[in-house]
VEXKOLFI-942532 format. One record per residue (C-alpha): x negated, y, z. Coordinates in pm, whole numbers, plus 32768, in hexadecimal, padded with zeros to 4 digits. Each point is the difference from the previous one (the first is absolute). Layout:
residues N
XYZ...
//
This chain:
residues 900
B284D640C2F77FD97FB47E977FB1815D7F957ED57FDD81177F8B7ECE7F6D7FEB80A97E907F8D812980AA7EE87F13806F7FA37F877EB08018811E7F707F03809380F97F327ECF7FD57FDF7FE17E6B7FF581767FFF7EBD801880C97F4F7EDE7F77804A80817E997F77816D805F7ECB7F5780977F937F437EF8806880DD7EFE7F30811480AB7EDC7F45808F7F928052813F7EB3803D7FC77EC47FCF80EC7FBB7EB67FB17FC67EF680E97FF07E84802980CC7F1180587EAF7F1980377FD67FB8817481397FE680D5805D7ECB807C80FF7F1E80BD815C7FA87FC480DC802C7F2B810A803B80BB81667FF57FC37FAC7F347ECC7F307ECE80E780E3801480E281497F9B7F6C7F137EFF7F507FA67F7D8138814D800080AF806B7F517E9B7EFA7EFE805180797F7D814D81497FB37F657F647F547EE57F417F2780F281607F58804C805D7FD17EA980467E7B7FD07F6A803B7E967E6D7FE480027F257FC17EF67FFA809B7EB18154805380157FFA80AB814D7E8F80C67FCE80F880727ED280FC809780DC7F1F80B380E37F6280A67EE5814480457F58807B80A3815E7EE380D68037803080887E9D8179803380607FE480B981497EE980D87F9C803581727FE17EDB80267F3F7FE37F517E8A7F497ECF80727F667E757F927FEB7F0C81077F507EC4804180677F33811C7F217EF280C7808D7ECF7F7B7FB580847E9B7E778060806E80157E918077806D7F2F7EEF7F5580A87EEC7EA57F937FAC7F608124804A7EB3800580428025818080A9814E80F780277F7D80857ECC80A07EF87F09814B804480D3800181427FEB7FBA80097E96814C7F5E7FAC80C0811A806D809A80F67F0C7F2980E47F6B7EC87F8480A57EDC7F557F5A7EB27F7680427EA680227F907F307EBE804C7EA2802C80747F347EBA7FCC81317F477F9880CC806181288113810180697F688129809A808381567FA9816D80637FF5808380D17F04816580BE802080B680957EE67EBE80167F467F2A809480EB7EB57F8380897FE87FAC81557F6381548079813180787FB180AC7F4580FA7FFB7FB781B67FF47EDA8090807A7FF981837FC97ECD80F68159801E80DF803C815B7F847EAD8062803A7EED80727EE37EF07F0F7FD77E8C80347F827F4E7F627EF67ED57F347FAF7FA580957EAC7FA9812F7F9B811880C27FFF81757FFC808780AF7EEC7F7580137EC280D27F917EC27F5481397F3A80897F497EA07FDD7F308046814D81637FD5807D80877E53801D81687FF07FE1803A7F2680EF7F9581028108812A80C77F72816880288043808380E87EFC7F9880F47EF780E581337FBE7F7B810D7EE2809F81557FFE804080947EA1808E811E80B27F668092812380AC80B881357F71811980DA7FD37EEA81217EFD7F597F587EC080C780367F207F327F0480A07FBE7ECB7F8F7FE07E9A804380C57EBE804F7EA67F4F80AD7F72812A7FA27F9081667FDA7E768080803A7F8A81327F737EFB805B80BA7F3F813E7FAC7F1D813280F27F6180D780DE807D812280127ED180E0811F807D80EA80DF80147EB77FEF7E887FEC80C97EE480A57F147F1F80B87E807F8E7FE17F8A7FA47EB87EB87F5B7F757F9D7F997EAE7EB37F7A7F7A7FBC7FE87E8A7ED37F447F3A7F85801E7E877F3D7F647F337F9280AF7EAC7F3B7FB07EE27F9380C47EC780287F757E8C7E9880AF7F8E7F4E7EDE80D67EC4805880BF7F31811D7EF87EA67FEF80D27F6B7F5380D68038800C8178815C806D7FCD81567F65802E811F7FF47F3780CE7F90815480A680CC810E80DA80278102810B80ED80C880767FCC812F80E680B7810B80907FF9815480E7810A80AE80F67FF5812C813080D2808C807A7FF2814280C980D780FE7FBF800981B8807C80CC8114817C7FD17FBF7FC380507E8E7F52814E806A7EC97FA27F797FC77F867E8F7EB77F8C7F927F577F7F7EC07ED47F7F7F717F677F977EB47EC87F8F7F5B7FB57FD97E6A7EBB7F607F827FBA7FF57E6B7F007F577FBA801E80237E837EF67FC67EC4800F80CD7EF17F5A7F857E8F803B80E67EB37F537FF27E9D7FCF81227F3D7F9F80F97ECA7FE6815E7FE67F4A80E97F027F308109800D80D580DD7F34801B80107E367F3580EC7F71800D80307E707ED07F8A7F3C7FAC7FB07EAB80647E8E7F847F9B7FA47EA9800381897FC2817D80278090803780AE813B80937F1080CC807D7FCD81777ED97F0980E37FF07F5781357F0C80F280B57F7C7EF180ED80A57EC680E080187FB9816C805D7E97803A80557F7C817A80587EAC80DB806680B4814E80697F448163805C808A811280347F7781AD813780FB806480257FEE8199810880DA80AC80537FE98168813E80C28054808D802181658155809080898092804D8142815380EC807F803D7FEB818B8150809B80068099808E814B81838089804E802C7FE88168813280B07FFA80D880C17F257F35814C80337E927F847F7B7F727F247F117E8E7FE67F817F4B7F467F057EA07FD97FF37F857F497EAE7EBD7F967F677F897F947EA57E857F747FCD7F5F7F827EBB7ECD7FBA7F6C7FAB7F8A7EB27EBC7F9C7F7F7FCD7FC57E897EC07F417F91800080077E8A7ECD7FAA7F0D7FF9801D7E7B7F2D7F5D7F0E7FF780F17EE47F42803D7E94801081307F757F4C80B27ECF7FF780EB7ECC80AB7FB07ECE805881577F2B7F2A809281207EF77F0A80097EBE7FA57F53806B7EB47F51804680287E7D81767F9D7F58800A7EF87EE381257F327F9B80FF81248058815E7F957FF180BF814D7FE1819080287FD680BE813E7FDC7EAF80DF80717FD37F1781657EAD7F1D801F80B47E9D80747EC87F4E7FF17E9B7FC47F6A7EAA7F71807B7F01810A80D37EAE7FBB800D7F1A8071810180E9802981317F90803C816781047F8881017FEE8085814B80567ECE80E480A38085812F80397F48815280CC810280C5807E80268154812B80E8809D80467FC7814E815080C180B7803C7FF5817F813980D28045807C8035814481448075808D80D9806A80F4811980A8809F80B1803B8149812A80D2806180E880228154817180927FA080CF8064813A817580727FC380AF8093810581818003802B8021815180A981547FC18008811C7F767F207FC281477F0A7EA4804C802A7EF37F027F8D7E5A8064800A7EE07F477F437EA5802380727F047F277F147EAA7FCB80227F1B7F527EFF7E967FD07F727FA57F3C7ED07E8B7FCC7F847F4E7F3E7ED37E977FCD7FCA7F647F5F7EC67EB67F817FC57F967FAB7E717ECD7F917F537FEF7FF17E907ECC7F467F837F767FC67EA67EF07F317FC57F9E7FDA7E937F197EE27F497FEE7FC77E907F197F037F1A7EA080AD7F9D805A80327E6A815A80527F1E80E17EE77FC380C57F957ED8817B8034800581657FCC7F64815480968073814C80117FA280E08110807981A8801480248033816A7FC2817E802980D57F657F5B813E7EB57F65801C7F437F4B80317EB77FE17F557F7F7EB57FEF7E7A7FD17FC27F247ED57FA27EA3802380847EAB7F7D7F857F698021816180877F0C8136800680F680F0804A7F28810B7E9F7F55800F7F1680DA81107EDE7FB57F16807981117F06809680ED80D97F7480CB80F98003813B80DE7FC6812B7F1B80B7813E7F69804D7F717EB280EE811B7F987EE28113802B80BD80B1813B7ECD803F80E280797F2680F880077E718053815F804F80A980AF80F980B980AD8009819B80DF80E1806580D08007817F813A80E2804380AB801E813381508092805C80BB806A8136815280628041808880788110814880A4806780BB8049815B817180817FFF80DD807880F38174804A7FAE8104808B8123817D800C7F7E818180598080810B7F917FA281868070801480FE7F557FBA818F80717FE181287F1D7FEE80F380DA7F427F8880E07EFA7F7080297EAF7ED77FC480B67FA27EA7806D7E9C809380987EF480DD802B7E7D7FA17FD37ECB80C6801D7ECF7FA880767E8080507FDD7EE97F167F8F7E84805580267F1A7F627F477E527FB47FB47F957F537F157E5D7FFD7FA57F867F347ED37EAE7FF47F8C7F0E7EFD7F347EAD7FF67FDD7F0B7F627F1D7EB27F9B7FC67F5F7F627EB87EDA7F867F737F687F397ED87F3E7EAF801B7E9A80217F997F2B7E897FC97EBB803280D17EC080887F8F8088807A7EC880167EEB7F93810B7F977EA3804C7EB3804E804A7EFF8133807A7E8C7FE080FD7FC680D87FAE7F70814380877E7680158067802F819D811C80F97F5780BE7F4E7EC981037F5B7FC280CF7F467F228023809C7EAD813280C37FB280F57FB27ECB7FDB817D7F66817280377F7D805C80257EB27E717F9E7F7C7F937EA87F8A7EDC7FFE81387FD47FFF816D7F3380E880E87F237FED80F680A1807281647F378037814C8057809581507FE3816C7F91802C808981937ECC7F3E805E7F68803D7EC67FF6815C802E7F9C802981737EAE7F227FA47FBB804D7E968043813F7F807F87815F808E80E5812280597FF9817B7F5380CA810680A180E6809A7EF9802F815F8043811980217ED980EA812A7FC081097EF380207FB37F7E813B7FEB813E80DB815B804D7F7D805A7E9D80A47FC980708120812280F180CD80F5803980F981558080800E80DF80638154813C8086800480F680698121814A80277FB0811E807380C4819F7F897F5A810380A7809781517F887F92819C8028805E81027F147F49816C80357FFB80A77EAC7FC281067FF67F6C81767F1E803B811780687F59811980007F08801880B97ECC818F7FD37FA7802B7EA2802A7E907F9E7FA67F217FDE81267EC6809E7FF37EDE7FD480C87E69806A7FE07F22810580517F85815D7FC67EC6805480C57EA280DC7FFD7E877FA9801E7F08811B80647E9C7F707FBD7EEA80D9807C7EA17F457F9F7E93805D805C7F1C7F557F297E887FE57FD27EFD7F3A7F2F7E967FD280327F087F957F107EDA7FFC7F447F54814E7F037EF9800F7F297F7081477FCA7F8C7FDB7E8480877EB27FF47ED47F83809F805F7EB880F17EA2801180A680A4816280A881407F8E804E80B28103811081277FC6810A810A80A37F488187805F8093813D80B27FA381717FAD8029814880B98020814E803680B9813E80337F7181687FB0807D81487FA07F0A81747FD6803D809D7ECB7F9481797FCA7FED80A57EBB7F92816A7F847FD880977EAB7FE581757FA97FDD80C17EDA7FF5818A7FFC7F83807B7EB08060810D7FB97F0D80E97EC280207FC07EA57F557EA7801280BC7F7081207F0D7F0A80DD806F7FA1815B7F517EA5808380677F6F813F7FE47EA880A0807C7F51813D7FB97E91804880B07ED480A67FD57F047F1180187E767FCC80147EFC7F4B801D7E9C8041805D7ED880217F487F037F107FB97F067FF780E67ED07FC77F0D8076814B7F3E7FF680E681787EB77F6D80307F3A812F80227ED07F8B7F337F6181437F207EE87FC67ECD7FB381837FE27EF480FF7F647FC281147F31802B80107E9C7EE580CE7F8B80A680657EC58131808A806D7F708041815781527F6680C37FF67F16810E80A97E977F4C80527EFD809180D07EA1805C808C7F448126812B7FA980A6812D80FE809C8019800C819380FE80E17F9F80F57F277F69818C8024803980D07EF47FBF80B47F847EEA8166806F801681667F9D7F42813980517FF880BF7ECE7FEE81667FA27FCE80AC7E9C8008813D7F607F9380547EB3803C81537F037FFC80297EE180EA80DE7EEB7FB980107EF08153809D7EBF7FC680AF7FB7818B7E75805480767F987EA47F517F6B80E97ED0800181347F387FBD80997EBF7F5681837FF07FC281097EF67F26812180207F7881177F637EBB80D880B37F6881587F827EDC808680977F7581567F7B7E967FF980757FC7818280777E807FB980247EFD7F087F7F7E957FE4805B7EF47FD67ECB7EC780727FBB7FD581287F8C7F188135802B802C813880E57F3F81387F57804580DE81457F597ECE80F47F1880BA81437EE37F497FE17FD180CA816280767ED480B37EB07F567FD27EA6805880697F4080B87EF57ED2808C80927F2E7EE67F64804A80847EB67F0281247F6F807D812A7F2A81967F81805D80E080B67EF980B9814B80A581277F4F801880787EBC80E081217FE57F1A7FDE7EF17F06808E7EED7F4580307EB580D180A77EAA7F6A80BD7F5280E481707F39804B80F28111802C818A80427FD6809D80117ECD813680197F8480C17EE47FEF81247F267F1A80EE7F1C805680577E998032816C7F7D7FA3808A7E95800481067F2B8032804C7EB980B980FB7EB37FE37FD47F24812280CD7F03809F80297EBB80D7810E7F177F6180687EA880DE809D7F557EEA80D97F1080C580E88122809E807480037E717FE27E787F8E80387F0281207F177F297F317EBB80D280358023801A81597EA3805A80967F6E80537EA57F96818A7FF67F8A80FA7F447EF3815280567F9A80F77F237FCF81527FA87F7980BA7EC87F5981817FF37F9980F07F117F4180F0806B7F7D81367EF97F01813380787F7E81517F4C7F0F803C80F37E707FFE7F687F317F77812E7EBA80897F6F8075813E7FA180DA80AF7EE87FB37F707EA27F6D7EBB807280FF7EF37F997F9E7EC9811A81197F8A80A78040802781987F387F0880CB80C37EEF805F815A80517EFF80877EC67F618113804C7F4080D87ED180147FF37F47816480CC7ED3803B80297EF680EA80D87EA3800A804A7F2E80EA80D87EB07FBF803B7F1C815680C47ED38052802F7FB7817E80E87EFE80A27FE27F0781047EA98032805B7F7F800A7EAC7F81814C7F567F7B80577EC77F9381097F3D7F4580CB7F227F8281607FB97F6A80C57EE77FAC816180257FB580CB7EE27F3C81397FB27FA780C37E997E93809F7FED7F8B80F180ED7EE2809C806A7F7A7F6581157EE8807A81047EDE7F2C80737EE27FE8808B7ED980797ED47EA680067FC67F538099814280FD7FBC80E7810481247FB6815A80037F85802F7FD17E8E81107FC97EEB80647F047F3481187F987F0080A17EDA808980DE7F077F0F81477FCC805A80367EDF80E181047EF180557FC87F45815180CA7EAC80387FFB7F63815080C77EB3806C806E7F72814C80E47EE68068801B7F92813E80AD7EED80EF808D808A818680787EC680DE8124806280B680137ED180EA7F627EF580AE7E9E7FE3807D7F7580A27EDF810D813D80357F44816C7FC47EE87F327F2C8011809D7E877F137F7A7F087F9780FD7ECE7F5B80167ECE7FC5813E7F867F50807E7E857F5E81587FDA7F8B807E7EB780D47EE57F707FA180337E9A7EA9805E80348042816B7F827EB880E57F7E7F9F814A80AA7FA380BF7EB77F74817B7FD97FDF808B7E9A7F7E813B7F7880D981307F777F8C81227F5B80B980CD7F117FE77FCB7EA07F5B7EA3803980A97EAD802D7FFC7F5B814E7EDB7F3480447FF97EEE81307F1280648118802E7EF2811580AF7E94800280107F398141808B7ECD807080287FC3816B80CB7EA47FD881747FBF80C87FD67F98815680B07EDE808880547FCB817280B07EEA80C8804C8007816680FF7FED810380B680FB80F7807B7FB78153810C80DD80DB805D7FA4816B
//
């Protein structure tokens, strides 16, 4: 028997190693499957409905669960359990989730919103809702995880390393996002839960509050002899948003006092508020009549609205009109000096996001018979946004005198006016910065939509090397596509100027970081009464507009694996994915880069790729845990790079066809990726873990330019006197060769008092990465760093929890990264992003007993020590130089939680 069992291993490690060694090449995607993951969930879940007997709740028992999950896994796992989503102050999962080893968060208007894992943006990554992939409401493929409330949540698990059961899964990792399973608990439960929350920046404009609220309501129950769990719950935010700001235009060199020397090219000053409404609703009706069948239908609803207006000033310093005296220059940088003769442009804008969401799937299992077990899953998932982006601009009718000082590391600028620009009597509606417009509206709008279907067998053995067999099929269509349409704001009759009408101000806004106010109006109703609309037929905007479908088709079989190797036990998995995709983009060309004769244009591809995986787990005593996984992973391409969007024409002095667009022939990216980790468990009450990851990325997609492109794919019979040849030179996203990405991780979850009676119920959590890549995102030779790599992540957690009270606090760290947001017309763009530490605070008070038993009042602290989002700019040979500095305040809340 033992020589079977090495035999096994052998096989397995063998075939994993010749696979990945050898690449089994066709390419494919690993984008669109769906549903469960399997094996994995399930032990979670059937860890779960012990759990929910534990005597220990709380902080301490949210612990355990997480801690078990992590133990029981097969796969190299993080966990978080419901009581930690609970007791955090988390205003989404996404501050949960970002806590976890080797994860980090970018904030997007001050709050939590993308995931990164192991230095990897989050289009490198799934997200599943119960096992199932879900959609997004941006642009692309990663999920912005604060359209999700925690407390409609019962668990998170993220998979480092993937198994072949898991149709969807990232290159950077998978995360599951989890809802509950009423049957798995004891009896009916109901809970209701009430914030209050107030921001420290106060109320920045007019008609704005500084004061919100959160509140929740959810309920488990079970009917029908316990045949028939069902559950319910409902999240409102109701949340305000305020943030002051700086950015500059960018540093060109100019002459100072006859010395070349480093300027502020021009200055963008903001008061921003925001109202942020989300509505999220969830519901599982689970049925097991008998031992044979049990379904689960679930649903998940959201919307979230975000209302947010900025008073702004911007204008030309370096790039400007106004003339420098009184320069104050130190080591070759401008810090300050007096302009004269500068033209503000005094902005009241408007950006307005309605996202929609939602999801619905219906699991049946079937228990064929002791041995035999068969899945058939069913879902669809959808999201729709709706966003307006409006700039209205005003400005006084001559230049104004001016002073500024400048801090060189981070900003800001701070300026001292002549002007009051907060009196309507000097400014009014007009293009003061000479752009040819009075303002500028532009609408986008996104859909998502995706429909699965998975059908799976499973075999299981009681004696054997050979615990069970898996394999399965999951089918999968997914169509995104976003439009656009733009325009600029024109005053009527040609006219240069407009006062602004009385019926639409306001109060005056407190311009940040200036010594003045400025005026602020209702720019929405401003603009539908005032201003006059001009079609812009840009270059840029027809490329906004596309649509990408794919059909894919994962085929899978898993061998897990239960065993002993000597005296160690052993158990994991080895197990294939055969991806076959179909994909196709449609979009927008321009024959001679002309927008006025913009064509329907289409291409796509279909490719298939073989993707094996291992994971092993030698459970040696003391509680230790030695993990190892191997897999070829991948993730799928951006979907704004397959957009198949074509600027093309002749070039008369080469006579070629040229031209640029996106790639509807994409493949994915694609790694090789090996992981070692050690697991310490301390009598499942916590653990410490060490691990090492490699990942040897065999393809990465960059721009770059094909000289052999068939320009045949378009229609060219407009053109007169077409070279002989449809073979040209086209730019466009494309795969490349790729790098690597190697790190390591300490993590760990330390209850002090099973060492020193004394600090019974004190705790600590943390974890530490570093995380190092050779891979050049933009190409060979280009030095920028990969979007969304910090080197050093870490996260701490201290807590305190006895008696009913609980207490504790949480920092989570990040060094600069580039980060990707949301840029000038409406498209994805870079940024470098400072590092970043986030403190958070929470104590608490549960009553055990009495009337007031179940009641537990809270006060919770986000953003605890107010910390700056900050983006600088690096080029080589030239210092850094700060490019934005915002404050978005901390956030107190106060409420009160009630179970029954």
């Amino acid at each position: 028997m033992l020589k079977l069992k090495r035999n096994l291993l052998s096989v397995a490690l063998a075939s994993a190693t010749m696979m990945l060694a050898h690449g089994v090449h066709a390419q494919s995607a690993d984008e669109n499957a769906d549903t469960e993951d399997k094996n994995l969930k399930q032990k979670s879940e059937e860890k779960a409905v012990e759990l929910d007997s534990y005597t220990v709740t709380g902080i301490l028992g949210s612990i355990q669960r997480s801690v078990a999950i992590k133990q029981d896994s097969n796969s190299i796992v993080e966990a978080v359990s419901a009581e930690d989503i609970g007791k955090l102050p988390d205003i989404s999962i996404a501050d949960s989730i970002a806590r976890l080893p080797g994860l980090s968060a970018q904030r997007v208007a001050g709050r939590a919103s993308s995931i990164n894992i192991r230095g990897l943006a989050g289009d490198f990554s799934t997200t599943l809702l119960n096992g199932r992939e879900q959609v997004s409401a941006g642009d692309n493929r990663g999920v912005e995880f604060d359209q999700y409330p925690s407390e409609l949540l019962s668990g998170v698990t993220v998979y480092k390393t993937p198994d072949a059961t898991l149709p969807a899964q990232g290159l950077s990792g998978t995360v599951n996002l989890q809802t509950v399973k009423p049957l798995s608990y004891s009896g009916a439960k109901a809970s209701l839960n009430f914030r209050l929350e107030e921001n420290s920046l106060g109320e920045l404009n007019s008609g704005f509050t500084d004061k919100g609220n959160r509140f929740s309501a959810s309920y488990i129950g079970k009917f029908a002899d316990d045949t028939i769990g069902f559950a319910v719950g409902y999240a409102r935010l109701d949340s305000p948003g305020q943030f002051k700001s700086w950015g500059a235009w960018g540093y060109p060199t100019q002459a100072v006092n006859g010395e070349d020397t480093i300027v502020l090219g021009g200055t963008d000053h903001r008061s921003g508020s925001s109202d942020n409404v989300r509505d999220g609703l969830m519901a599982v009706l689970e049925f097991a009549p008998n031992d044979v069948y049990t379904g689960t239908l679930d649903l998940y609803y959201s919307t979230f609205e975000k209302a947010e207006t900025t008073r702004r000033m911007e204008f030309g310093l370096g790039w400007g009109s106004g003339t420098l005296s009184n320069p104050n220059v130190q080591n070759g940088f401008l810090l300050g000096g007096t302009y004269d003769g500068v033209r503000p442009v005094v902005r009241n804008d408007f950006d307005l996001i309605d996202d929609r969401l939602f999801a619905v799937g219906f699991n049946n299992e079937f228990w064929i018979n002791e041995d035999f077990r068969a899945i058939a899953d069913f879902s669809t998932s959808s999201a729709d946004r709706d966003q307006r982006i409006l700039e209205t601009y005003s400005g006084a009718a001559g230049g104004d005198l001016m002073d500024f000082t400048l801090d060189p590391i981070n900003g800001p600028a701070n300026l001292v006016f002549g002007l009051d620009y907060s009196d309507p009597n000097v400014v009014e509606l007009r293009d003061p910065g000479g752009w040819g417009q009075a303002g500028y509206d532009k609408d986008f709008e996104i859909k998502d939509d995706l429909k699965t279907a998975r059908l799976a067998l499973e075999r299981s053995f009681l004696d054997g090397p050979i615990s069970s067999i898996e394999a399965g099929v999951n089918f999968s269509n997914r169509e995104k596509s976003r439009s656009a349409d733009e325009a600029f704001l024109d005053l009527p009759a040609g006219v240069t100027s407009v006062p602004i009408p009385s019926q639409f101000l306001s109060g005056p806004t407190r311009l940040a970081y200036t010594n003045t106010g400025m005026v602020a109006y209702n720019a929405p109703a401003l603009a539908g009464s005032v201003y006059v609309r001009r079609p812009n037929n840009c270059f840029d905007c027809a490329a906004k507009n596309w649509a990408v479908e794919e059909d894919i088709i994962t085929a899978y079989l898993q061998l897990n694996i239960d065993t002993e190797l000597g005296s160690v036990p052993v158990r994991g998995n080895f197990g294939l994915q055969n991806i076959d995709v179909d994909q196709e983009s449609r979009g927008l060309g321009l024959p001679g880069g002309d927008p006025s004769q913009a064509v329907p244009t289409s291409d796509g591809a279909d490719y298939d790729d073989l993707l094996p995986s291992l994971n092993l787990a030698f459970m040696l005593p003391a509680d230790q845990t030695v993990r190892f996984g191997a897999a070829r992973q991948q993730a799928r391409p951006r979907m704004d790079e397959m957009r198949f969007f074509a600027n093309f024409g002749i070039d008369q002095q080469r006579n070629i066809w040229t031209g640029g667009g996106g790639n509807a022939r994409l493949r994915p990216w694609e790694a090789d990726s090996f992981d070692l980790s050690y697991e310490k468990y301390f009598e499942g009450k916590g653990y410490f873990s060490a691990a090492v990851f490699h990942k040897d990325l065999k393809t990465y997609i960059y721009n770059q330019t094909n000289f052999n492109y068939d320009f045949g794919v378009f229609d060219l019979s407009g053109f007169s006197n077409p070279p002989p040849s449809t073979i040209g030179e086209f730019s466009q996203p494309a795969n490349g060769d790729g790098g690597t990405i190697n790190g390591y991780e300490f993590a760990g979850s330390i209850p002090l008092g099973m060492w020193v009676d004394a600090l019974d119920g004190f705790g600590l959590i943390g974890s530490y990465s570093d995380t190092r890549s050779s891979i050049q995102p933009l190409g060979p030779g280009n030095s920028q760093p990969l979007p969304g790599l910090s080197r050093y992540v870490g996260n701490l957690t201290a807590y305190y929890e006895k008696e009913g009270f609980s207490a504790r606090i949480s920092q989570r760290s990040r060094s600069s990264f580039i980060g990707e947001i949301q840029a000038f017309g409406g498209d994805r763009g870079t940024r470098y992003i400072r590092g970043e530490d986030i403190i958070d605070f929470q104590t608490s008070y549960e009553f055990q007993s009495g009337t007031l038993d179940g009641l537990t009042l809270l006060l919770q602290v986000n953003n605890l020590t107010n910390e700056e989002y900050r983006e600088f700019f690096r080029d080589p040979g030239v210092i850094d130089r700060p490019r934005l500095y915002v404050e978005y305040g901390r956030t107190v809340l106060l409420g009160l939680t009630y179970k029954f």
